[in-house]
C-alpha positions as CSV (number, residue, x, y, z in Angstrom):
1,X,0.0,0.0,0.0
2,X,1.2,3.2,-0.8
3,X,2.5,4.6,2.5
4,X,0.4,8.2,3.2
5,X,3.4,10.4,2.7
6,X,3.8,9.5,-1.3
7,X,0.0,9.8,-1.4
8,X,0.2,13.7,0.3
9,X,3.3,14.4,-2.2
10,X,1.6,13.3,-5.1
11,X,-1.1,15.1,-4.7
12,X,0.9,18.5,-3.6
13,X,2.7,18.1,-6.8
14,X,-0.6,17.8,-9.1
15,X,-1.8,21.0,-7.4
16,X,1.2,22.6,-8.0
17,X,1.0,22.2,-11.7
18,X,-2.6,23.2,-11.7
19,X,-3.0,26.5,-9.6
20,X,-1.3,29.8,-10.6
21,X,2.4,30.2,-9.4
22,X,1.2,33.4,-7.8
23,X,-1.0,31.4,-5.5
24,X,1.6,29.0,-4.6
25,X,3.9,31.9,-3.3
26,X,1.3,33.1,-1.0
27,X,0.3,30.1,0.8
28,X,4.0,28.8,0.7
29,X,4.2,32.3,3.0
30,X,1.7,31.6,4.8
31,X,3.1,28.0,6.0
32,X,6.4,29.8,6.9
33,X,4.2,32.2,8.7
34,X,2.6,29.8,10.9
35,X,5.6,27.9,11.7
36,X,7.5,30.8,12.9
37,X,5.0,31.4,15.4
38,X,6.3,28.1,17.2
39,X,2.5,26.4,17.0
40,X,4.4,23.3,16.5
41,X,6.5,23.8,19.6
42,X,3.9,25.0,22.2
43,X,1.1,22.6,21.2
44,X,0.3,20.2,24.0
45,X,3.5,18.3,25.1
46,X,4.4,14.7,25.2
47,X,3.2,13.9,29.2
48,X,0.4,16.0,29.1
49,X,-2.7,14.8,30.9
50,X,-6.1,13.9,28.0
51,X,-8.0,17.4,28.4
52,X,-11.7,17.1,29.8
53,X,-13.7,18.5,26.9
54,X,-17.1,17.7,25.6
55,X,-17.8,16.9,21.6
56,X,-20.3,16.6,18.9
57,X,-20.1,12.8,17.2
58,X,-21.6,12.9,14.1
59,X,-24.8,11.9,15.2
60,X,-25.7,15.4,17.2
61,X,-24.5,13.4,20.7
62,X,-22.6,15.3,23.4
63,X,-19.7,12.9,24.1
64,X,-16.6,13.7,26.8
65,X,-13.0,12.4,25.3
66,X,-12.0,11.5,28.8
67,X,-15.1,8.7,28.6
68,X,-14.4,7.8,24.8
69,X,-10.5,7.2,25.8
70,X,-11.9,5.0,28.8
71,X,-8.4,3.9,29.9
72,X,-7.5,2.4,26.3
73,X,-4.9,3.7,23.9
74,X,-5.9,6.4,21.8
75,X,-5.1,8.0,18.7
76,X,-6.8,11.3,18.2
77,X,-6.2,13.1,14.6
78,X,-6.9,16.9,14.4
79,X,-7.8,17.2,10.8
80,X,-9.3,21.1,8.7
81,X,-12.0,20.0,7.8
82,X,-14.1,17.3,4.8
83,X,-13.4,20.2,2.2
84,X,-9.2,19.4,2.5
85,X,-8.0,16.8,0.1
86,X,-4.9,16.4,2.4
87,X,-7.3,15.4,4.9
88,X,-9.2,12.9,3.3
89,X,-6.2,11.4,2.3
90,X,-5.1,11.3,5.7
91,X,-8.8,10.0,7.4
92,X,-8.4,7.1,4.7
93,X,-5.1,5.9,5.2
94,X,-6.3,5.7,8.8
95,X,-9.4,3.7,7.5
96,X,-7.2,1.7,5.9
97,X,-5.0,1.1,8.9
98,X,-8.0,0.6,11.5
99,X,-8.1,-3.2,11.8
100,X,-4.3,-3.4,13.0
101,X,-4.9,-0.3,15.0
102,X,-7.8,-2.6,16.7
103,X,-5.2,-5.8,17.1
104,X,-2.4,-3.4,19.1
105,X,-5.3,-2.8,21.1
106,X,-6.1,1.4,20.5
107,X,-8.9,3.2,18.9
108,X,-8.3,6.2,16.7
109,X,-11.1,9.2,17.2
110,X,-10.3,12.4,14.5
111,X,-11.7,16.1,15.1
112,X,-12.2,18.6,13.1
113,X,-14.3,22.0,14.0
114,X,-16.8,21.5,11.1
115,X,-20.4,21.3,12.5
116,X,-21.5,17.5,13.1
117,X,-23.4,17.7,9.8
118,X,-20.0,18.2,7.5
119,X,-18.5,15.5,9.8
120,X,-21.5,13.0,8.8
121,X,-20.8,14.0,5.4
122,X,-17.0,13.5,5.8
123,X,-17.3,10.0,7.4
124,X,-19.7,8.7,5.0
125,X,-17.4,9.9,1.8
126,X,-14.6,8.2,3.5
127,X,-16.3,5.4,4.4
128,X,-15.0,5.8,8.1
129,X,-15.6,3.4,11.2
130,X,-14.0,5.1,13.4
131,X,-15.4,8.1,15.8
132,X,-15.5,11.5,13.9
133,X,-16.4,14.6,16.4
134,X,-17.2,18.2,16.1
135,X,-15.1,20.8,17.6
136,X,-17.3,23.5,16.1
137,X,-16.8,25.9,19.5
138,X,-12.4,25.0,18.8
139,X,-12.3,24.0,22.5
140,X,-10.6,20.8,21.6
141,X,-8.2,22.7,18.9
142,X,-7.6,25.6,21.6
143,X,-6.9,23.2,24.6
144,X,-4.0,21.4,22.6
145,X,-2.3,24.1,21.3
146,X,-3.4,24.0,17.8
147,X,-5.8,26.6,17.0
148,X,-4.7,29.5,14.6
149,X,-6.2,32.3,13.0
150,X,-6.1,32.6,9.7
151,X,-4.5,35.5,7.6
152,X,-6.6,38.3,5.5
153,X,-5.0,36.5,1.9
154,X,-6.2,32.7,3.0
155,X,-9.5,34.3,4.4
156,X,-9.8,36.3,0.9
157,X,-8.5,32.9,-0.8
158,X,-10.8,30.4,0.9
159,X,-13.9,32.8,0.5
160,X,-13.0,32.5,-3.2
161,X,-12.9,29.3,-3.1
162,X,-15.7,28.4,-1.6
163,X,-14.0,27.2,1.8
164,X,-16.8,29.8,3.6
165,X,-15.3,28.3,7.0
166,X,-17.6,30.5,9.4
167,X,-19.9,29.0,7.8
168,X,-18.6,25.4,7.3
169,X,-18.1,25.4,11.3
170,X,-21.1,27.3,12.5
171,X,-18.9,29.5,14.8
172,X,-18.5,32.9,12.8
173,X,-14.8,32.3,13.3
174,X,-12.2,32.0,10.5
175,X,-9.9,29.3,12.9
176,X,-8.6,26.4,12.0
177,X,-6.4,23.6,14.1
178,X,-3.1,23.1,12.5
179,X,-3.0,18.7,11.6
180,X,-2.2,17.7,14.3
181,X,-1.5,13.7,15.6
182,X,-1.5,12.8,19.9
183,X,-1.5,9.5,21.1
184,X,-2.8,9.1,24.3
185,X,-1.9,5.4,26.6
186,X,-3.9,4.1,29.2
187,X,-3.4,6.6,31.7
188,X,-4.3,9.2,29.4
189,X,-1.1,11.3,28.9
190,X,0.7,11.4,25.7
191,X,3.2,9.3,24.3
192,X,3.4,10.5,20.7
193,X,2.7,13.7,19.1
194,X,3.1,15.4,15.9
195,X,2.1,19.0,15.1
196,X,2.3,20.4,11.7
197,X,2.0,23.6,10.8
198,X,2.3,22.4,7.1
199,X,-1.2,21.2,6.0
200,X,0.1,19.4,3.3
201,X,2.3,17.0,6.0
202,X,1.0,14.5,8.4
203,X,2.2,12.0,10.8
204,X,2.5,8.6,8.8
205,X,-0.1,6.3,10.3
206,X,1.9,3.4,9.7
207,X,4.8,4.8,11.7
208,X,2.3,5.6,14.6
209,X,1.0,2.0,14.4
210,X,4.9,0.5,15.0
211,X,5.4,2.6,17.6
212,X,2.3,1.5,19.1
213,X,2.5,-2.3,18.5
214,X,6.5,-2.1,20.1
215,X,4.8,-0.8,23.4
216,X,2.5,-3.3,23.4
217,X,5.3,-5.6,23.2
């Protein structure tokens, strides 16, 4: 199987061809922007204890992460949003992956801020069996570190777009969580984490599963 990595360069490379060179520049800036904030640095830290927040599943339920994590291995995957391609390559390869997750004994739960509506939509396009929650109010995305406002050009770009993300996440708020990867173990503190503040790069699924199955062993 093509491992997620080729899968996110591939298609970074089509879209490079495609969209004007002038466009590329400005969210290229906008990346080394973000970065040099040091998102990726203070973002909830390898020991840290599993917040107590409350989400939306897909279904419209108020559900607590503390009492989905239930003293099990977690994985939890901060993705933008069902409009980012990078993301549903991501939610896939996880798909893909879910069954060995299962055997090293986890359970993988992604969040994006979308309302629960886009992340019904999102699960059934993916084809997901796994728990997909709505951080619409970013209390998730702001507890970890994560959240970020967007600049004027990417507002003025999404809007253009389509990518209407007050909209999209029924908060009024152009905010997004940079992609973001925690693994929580039994305890609930984290053991693995990966914070991007590249949305084109995530962690590689496959790497996170070897990691896990070596604890387990």
């Amino acid at each position: 199987m093509t491992s997620l990595g080729n899968q996110l360069a591939d298609y970074q490379a089509g879209f490079k061809q495609r969209a004007a060179p002038e466009r590329v520049a400005m969210m290229e800036n906008a990346t080394a922007n973000l970065r040099a904030t040091g998102i990726e640095d203070s973002a909830l830290d390898l020991g840290a204890k599993l917040p107590d927040i409350a989400l939306t599943n897909a279904r419209g339920e108020r559900v607590r992460l503390k009492v989905l994590h239930a003293g099990k291995p977690t994985v939890l995957v901060f993705y933008r949003g069902g409009w980012c391609p990078y993301c549903n390559l991501e939610l896939r390869a996880w798909q893909s992956l879910l069954p060995d997750l299962q055997v090293a004994g986890a359970q993988l739960i992604a969040i994006s801020p979308q309302l629960p509506d886009g992340s019904l939509s999102t699960a059934e396009k993916n084809e997901l069996a796994y728990p997909v929650l709505s951080d619409s109010s970013l209390e998730a995305a702001t507890a970890f570190g994560i959240a970020f406002t967007l600049p004027p050009e990417l507002v003025e770009l999404y809007g253009k777009v389509g990518n209407d993300l007050p909209t999209i996440n029924g908060n009024g708020q152009w905010v997004l969580p940079v992609p973001a990867t925690f693994v929580f173990d039994e305890e609930g503190r984290i053991i693995f984490r990966h914070v991007e503040a590249d949305y084109r790069q995530r962690a590689e699924p496959a790497e996170v599963l070897a990691a896990l199955f070596e604890r387990a062993n």
